[in-house]
C-alpha positions in Angstrom: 0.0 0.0 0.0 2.6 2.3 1.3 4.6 1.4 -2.0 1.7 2.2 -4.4 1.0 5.5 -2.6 4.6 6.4 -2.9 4.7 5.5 -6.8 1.3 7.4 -7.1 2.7 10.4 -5.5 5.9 10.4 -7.3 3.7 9.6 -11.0 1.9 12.8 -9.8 5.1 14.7 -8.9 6.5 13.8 -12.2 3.4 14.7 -13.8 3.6 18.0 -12.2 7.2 18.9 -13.1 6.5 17.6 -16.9 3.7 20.4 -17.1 5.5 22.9 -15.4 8.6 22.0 -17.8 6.0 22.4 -20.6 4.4 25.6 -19.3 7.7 26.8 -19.0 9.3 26.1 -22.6 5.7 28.1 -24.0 6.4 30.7 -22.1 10.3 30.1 -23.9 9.1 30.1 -27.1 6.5 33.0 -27.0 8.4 36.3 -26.5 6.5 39.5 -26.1 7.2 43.0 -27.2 4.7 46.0 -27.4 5.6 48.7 -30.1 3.7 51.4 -31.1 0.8 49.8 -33.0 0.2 47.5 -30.5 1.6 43.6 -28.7 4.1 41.4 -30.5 4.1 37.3 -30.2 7.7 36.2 -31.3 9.2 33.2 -31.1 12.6 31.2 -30.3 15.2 30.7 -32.9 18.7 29.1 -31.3 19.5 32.1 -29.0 17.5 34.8 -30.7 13.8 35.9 -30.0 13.0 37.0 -33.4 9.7 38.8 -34.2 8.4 38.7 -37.7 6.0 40.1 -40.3 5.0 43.1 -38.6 3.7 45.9 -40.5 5.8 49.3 -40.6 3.2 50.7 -43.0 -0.5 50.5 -44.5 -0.7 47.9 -47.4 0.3 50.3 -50.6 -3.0 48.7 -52.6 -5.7 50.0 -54.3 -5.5 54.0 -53.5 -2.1 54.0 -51.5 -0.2 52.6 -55.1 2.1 54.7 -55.9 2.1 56.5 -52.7 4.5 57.3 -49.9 4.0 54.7 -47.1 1.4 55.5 -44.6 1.5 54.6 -40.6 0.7 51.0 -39.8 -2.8 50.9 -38.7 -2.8 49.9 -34.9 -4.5 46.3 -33.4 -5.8 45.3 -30.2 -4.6 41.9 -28.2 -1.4 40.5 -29.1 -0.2 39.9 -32.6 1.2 36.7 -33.6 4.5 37.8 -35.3 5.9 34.0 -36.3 6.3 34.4 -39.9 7.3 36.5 -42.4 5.1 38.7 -44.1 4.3 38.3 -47.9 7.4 39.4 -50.7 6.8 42.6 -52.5 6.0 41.8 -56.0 8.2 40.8 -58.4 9.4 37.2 -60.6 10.1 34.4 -59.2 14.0 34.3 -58.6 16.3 32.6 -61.3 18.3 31.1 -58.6 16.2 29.8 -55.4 18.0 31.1 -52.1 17.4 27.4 -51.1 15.8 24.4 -51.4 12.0 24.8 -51.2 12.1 28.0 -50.1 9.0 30.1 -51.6 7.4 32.9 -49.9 4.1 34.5 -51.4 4.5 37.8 -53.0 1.6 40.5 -52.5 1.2 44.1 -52.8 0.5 44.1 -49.3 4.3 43.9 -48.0 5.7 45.7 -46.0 6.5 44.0 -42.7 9.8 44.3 -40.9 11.7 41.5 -39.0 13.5 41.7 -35.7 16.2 39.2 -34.2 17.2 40.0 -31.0 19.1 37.8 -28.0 17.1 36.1 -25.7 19.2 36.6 -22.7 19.2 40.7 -22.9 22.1 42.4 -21.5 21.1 45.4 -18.9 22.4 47.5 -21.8 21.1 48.6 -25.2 22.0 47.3 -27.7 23.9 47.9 -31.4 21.3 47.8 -33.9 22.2 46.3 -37.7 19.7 47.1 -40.6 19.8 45.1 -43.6 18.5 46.5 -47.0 18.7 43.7 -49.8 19.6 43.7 -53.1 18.1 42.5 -56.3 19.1 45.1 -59.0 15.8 47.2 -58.0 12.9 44.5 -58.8 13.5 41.7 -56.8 14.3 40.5 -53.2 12.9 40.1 -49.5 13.6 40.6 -46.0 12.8 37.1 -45.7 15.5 35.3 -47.8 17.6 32.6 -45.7 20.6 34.2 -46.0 19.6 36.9 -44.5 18.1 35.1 -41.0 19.3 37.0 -38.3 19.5 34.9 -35.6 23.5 34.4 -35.5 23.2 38.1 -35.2 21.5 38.7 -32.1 23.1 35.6 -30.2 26.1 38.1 -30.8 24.7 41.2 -29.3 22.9 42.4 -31.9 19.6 43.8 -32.7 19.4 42.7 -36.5 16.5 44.4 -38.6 15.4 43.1 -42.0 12.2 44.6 -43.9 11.0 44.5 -47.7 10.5 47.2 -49.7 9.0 47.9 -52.9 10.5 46.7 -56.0 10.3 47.2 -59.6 7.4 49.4 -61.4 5.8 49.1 -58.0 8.8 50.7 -56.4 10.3 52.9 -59.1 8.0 54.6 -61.2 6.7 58.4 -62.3 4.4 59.6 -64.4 3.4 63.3 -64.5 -0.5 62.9 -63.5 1.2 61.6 -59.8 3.6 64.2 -60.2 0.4 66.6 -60.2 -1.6 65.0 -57.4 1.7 64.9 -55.6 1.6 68.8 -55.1 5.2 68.9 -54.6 5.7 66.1 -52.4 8.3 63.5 -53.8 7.4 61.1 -56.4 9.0 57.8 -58.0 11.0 56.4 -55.5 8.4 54.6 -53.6 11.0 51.9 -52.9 13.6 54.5 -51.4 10.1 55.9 -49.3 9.4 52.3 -47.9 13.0 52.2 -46.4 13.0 55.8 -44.8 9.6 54.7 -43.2 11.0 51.8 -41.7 14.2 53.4 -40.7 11.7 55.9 -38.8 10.2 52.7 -37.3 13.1 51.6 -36.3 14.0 54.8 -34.4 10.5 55.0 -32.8 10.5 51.1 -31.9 13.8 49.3 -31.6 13.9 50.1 -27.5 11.0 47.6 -27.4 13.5 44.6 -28.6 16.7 46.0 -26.5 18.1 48.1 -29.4 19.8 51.8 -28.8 18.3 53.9 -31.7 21.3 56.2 -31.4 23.7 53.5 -32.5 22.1 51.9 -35.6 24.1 50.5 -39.1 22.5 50.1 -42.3 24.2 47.9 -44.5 23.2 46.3 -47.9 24.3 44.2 -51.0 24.2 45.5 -54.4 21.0 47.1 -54.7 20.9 47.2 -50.9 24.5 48.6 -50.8 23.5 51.1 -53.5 20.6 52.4 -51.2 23.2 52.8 -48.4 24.7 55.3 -50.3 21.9 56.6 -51.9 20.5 56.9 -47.9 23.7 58.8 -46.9 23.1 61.6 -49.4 19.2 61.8 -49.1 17.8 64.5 -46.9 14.9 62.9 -46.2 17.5 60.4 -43.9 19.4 62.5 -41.9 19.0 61.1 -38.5 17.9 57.8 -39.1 21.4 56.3 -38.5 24.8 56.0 -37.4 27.4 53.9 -39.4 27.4 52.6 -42.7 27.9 49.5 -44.8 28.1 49.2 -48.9 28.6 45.4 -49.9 29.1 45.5 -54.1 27.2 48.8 -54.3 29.0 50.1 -57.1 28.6 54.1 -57.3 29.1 55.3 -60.3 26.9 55.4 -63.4 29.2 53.8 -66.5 28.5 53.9 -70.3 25.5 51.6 -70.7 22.0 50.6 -69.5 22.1 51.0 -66.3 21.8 54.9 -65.2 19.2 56.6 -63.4 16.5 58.9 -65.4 16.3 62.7 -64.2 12.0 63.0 -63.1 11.1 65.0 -65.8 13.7 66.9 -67.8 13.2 65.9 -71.5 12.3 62.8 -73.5 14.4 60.0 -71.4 12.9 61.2 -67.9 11.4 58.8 -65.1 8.0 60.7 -66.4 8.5 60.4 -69.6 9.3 57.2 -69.7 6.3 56.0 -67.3 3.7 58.0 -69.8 4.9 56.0 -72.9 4.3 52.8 -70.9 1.3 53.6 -69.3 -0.5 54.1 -73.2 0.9 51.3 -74.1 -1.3 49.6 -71.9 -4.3 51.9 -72.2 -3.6 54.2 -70.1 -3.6 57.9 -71.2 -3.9 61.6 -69.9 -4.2 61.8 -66.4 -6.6 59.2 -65.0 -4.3 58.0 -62.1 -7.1 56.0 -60.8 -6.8 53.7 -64.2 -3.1 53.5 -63.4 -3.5 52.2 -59.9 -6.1 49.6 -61.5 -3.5 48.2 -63.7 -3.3 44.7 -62.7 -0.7 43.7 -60.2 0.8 40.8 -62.8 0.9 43.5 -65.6 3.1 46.0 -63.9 5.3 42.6 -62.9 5.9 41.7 -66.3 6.9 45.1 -67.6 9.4 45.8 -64.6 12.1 43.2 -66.6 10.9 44.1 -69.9 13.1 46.7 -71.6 14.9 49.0 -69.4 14.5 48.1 -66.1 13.4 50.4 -63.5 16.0 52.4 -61.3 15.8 54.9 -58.8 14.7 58.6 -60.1 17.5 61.5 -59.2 14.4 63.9 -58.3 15.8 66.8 -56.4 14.5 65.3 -53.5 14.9 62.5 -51.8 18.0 61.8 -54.6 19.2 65.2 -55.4 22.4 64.1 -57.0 24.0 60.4 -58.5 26.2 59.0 -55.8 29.2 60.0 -57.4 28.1 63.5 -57.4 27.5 63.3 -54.2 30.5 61.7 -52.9 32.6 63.5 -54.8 31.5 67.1 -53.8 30.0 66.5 -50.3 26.7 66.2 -50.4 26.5 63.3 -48.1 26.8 62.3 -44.1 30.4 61.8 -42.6 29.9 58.5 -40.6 32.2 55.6 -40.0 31.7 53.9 -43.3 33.0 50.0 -44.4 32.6 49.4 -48.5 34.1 46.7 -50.6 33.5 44.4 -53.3 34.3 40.9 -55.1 37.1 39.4 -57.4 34.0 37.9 -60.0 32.3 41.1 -60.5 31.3 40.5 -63.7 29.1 37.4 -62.6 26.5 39.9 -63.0 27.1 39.5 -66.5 25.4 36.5 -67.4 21.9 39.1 -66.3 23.1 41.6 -68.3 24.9 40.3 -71.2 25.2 43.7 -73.0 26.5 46.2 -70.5 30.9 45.1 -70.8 30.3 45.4 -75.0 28.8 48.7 -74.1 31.0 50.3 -71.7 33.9 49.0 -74.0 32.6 50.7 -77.0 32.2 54.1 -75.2 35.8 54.3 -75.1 38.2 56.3 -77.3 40.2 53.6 -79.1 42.9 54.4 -77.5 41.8 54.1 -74.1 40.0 51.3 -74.7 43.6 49.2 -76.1 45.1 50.7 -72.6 42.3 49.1 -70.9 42.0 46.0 -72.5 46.0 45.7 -72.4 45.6 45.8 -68.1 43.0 42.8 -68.4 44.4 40.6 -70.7 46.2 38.3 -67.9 49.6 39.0 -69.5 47.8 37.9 -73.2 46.5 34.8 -71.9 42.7 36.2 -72.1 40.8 36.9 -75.2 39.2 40.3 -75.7 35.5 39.6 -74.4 37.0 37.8 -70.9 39.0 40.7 -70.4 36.5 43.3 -71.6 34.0 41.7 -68.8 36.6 41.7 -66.1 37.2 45.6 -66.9 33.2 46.3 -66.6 33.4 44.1 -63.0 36.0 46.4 -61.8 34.6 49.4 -63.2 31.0 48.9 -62.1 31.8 47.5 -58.5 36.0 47.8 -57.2 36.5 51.1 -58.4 33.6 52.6 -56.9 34.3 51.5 -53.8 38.5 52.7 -53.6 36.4 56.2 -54.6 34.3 55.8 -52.2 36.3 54.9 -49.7 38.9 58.3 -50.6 35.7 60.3 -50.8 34.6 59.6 -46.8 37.6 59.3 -45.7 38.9 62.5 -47.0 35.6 63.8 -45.1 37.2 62.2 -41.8 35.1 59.4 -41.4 36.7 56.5 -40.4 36.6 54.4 -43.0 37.1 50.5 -44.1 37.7 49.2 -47.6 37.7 45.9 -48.3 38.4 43.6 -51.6 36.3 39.7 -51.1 38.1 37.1 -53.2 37.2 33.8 -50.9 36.1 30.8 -52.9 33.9 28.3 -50.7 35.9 25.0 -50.8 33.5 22.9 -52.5 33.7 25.7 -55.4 37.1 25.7 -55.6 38.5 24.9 -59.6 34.8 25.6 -60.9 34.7 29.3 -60.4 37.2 32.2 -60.8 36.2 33.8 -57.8 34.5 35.1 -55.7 31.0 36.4 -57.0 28.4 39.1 -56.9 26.7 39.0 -53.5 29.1 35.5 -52.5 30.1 37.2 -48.9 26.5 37.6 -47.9 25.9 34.2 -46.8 29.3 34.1 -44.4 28.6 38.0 -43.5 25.1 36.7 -41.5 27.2 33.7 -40.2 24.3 31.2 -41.9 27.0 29.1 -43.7 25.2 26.1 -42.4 22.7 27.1 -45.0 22.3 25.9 -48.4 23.5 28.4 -50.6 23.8 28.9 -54.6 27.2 30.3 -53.9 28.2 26.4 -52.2 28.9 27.9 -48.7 29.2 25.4 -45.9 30.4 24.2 -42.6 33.9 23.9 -44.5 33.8 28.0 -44.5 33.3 28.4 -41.2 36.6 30.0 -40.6 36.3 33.1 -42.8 32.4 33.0 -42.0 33.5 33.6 -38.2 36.0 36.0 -39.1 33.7 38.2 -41.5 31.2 38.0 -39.5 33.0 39.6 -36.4 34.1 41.9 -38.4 30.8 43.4 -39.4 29.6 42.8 -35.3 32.5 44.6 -34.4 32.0 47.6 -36.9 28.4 48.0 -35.9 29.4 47.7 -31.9 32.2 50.7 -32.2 32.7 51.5 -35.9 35.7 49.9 -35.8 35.9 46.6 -37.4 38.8 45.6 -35.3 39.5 43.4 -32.3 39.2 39.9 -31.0 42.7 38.6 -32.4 41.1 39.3 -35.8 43.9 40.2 -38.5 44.4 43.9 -38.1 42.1 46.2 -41.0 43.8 49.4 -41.5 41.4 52.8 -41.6 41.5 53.7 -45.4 42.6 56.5 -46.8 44.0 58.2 -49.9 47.6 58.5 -48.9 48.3 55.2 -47.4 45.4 53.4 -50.0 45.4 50.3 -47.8 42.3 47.6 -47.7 41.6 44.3 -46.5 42.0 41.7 -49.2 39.9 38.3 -48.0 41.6 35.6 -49.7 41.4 31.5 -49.5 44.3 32.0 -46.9 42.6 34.6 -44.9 42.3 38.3 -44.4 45.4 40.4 -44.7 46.1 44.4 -45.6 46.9 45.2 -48.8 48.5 48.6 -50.0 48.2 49.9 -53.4 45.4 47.0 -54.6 45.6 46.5 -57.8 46.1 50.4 -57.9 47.1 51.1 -61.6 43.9 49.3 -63.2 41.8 51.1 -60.8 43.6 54.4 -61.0 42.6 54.3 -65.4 39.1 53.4 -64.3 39.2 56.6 -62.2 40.7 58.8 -65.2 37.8 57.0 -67.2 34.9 57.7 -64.9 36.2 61.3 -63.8 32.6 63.0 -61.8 31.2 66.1 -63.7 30.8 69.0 -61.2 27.4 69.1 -60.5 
């Protein structure tokens, strides 16, 4: 009797201590935050509480197309904030991030993601906010790579939201222009990531973050929109530091600059008219443009030229060379960089290297083509496409870089030429967007550029780099190899190699030094 009482009580203790276990690990895995619209349900991701889908802005449908983002309307209770939000609109990628991965794309879409460490320090904390790339009509907050878990179990408060992209993103026409009464136009995209920058200020000290220290950083389009960001009025205040990942900078001989808003017959406005009779829309009926189906504005964003940001006086008063160049941008610490296989972007735009080529004076363009030939082991069109790679993304950034440093910003160039292992012998280098993966310390990820637990090594050590840039603005410490502060007279980077990460003075510095004869800024 005595024994069946005890195993009854201990069954019942056991019982007791399962439920309280399990009460406990729901209470784990349901984190709360309240923001300014109202209570957030997260949930557990390794050591992260990350928070997700949660509106920063109205859905930009119906009457709010073409529009400047609008507050988030506010709820009541607590909002489940598990999952991402939808995509913005756009194709479906070429290359899937990763196996099975599909997210549903809507207009309704903008929704920011939060990572932030479960075990909170007493202090705030640095904030990191990532702007993707996508050559301005694709991409997501909500892309593998770019899970910020790894992030926040290092003291960070890591911030990824989508914006919109393509004719939904970039677009004028002069009936908005009109309704507009003055008010910026076009770059709706650009809009979407000022609001959520404001978010970020108004909210971030819900999730641990210190508003006062935050880092934007971005790849290609993203990194572009870093330095379009640091130059836009419409900005100032929103941030403290920096990053440009492949951002390139300057606009080359080609397809690929931006349209003026409405000076003469190549203008965003013009451009947008011609397109919108095309499909039946004429004069100024901007209610018939809003109703242009969603699917119909997706095709015709990578048809023919493909929408870019609009230099409207504005939000973009000048290109980002101009601005560079002649100071019409912040002075903050500032890290930019790019890759060895540049021109990877080639196989999307398979004109662009002919083009820049051809702009040339002949004989410039035998100079040139004589510094890429790999000491006359490379044909014409290899080295051709390996000038337009440095052109379009290295050079840029050694400008860059002399352009804020010469401000007196500490600044941090870098050159990316790590080839994952299991790539190694089937690629030249390292590719467009290849550091992103090893940046966010998701390595463990599938990847299309073949990361994995192989690159651990240089993921660690690029990775604490970035954590310690957006901690101090100083990318140094921790018995990394020592990254010397850029600038014009000592013209010193950090090269990231198969070996590692060492400085390097004078990189490649008389390729880059034609490129900058070749691409010399007009005054503005």
């Amino acid at each position: 009797m005595a024994s069946a009482f005890l195993n009854k009580t201990i069954r019942r203790f056991m019982t007791a201590l399962a439920v309280s276990l399990a009460v406990a690990d729901v209470a784990a895995a349901a984190p709360v935050a309240t923001i300014d619209s109202g209570q957030l349900t997260g949930k557990i991701e390794g050591g992260a509480d990350a928070f997700l889908g949660i509106p920063f802005a109205r859905p930009p449908v119906g009457s709010l197309r073409w529009r400047p983002p609008q507050p988030p309307a506010a709820w009541i209770g607590a909002r489940q904030a598990t999952s991402y939000g939808p995509d913005c609109m756009q194709i479906p990628m070429s290359s899937a991030p990763g196996p099975g991965f599909a997210n549903p794309t809507s207009e309704d879409c903008l929704y920011v993601n939060v990572w932030t460490p479960s075990r909170r320090p007493s202090k705030t904390m640095p904030v990191m906010v990532w702007i993707y790339g996508g050559a301005f009509i694709m991409g997501a907050g909500s892309y593998p790579d770019y899970d910020g878990a790894h992030f926040a179990e290092d003291g960070i408060v890591l911030v990824t939201f989508n914006y919109r992209v393509g004719l939904f993103g970039f677009f004028a026409h002069p009936a908005l222009t009109r309704e507009a009464g003055g008010a910026p136009v076009g770059n709706y995209g650009l809009m979407d990531q000022i609001a959520a920058l404001k978010w970020v200020q108004r909210n971030i000290a819900a999730f641990g973050g210190d508003p006062k220290n935050v880092t934007i950083f971005g790849e290609s389009a993203g990194g572009v929109f870093v330095n379009t960001l640091l130059e836009s009025p419409a900005a100032r205040g929103l941030f403290a530091k920096a990053i440009s990942e492949s951002g390139g900078g300057r606009t080359l001989a080609g397809g690929l600059g931006w349209p003026a808003l409405s000076s003469g017959p190549g203008s965003a406005e013009s451009r947008g008219a011609a397109w919108a009779r095309s499909v039946g829309v004429t004069g100024d009926d901007v209610a018939a443009l809003r109703a242009i189906p969603a699917d119909v504005l997706v095709k015709a964003s990578v048809s023919g030229k493909l929408p870019s940001p609009i230099i409207d006086g504005k939000l973009i008063p000048y290109t980002i060379d101009e601005a560079m160049a002649h100071g019409h941008r912040l002075s903050v610490p500032y890290m930019v960089g790019a890759n060895s296989w540049e021109e990877s972007l080639l196989q999307y735009l398979p004109n662009e290297a002919h083009d820049y080529v051809a702009a040339m004076t002949p004989a410039t363009r035998k100079e040139a083509l004589a510094l890429y030939d790999d000491g006359g082991n490379a044909d014409e069109d290899t080295a051709a496409k390996k000038l337009w790679g440095e052109a379009f993304m290295v050079a840029p950034a050694r400008a860059l870089a002399r352009a804020m440093a010469a401000s007196g910003a500490p600044t941090y160039l870098y050159h990316y030429a790590y080839v994952p292992v299991a790539m190694r012998g089937k690629v030249p280098g390292a590719a467009h967007s290849a550091e992103i993966n090893l940046v966010f310390a998701n390595e463990g990820r599938v990847s299309m550029f073949g990361e994995g637990i192989a690159d651990k090594t240089i993921a660690d050590l690029m990775h604490g780099y970035w954590v310690a840039f957006a901690r101090t603005g100083d990318p140094n410490g921790d018995g990394r190899p020592k990254w010397p502060r850029y600038s014009a007279t000592n013209d010193t980077l950090l090269d990231i190699t198969n070996d590692g990460a060492a400085a390097r003075k004078d990189f490649e510095e008389t390729r880059l030094n034609l490129l900058d004869r070749i691409a010399a800024p007009k005054q503005p």
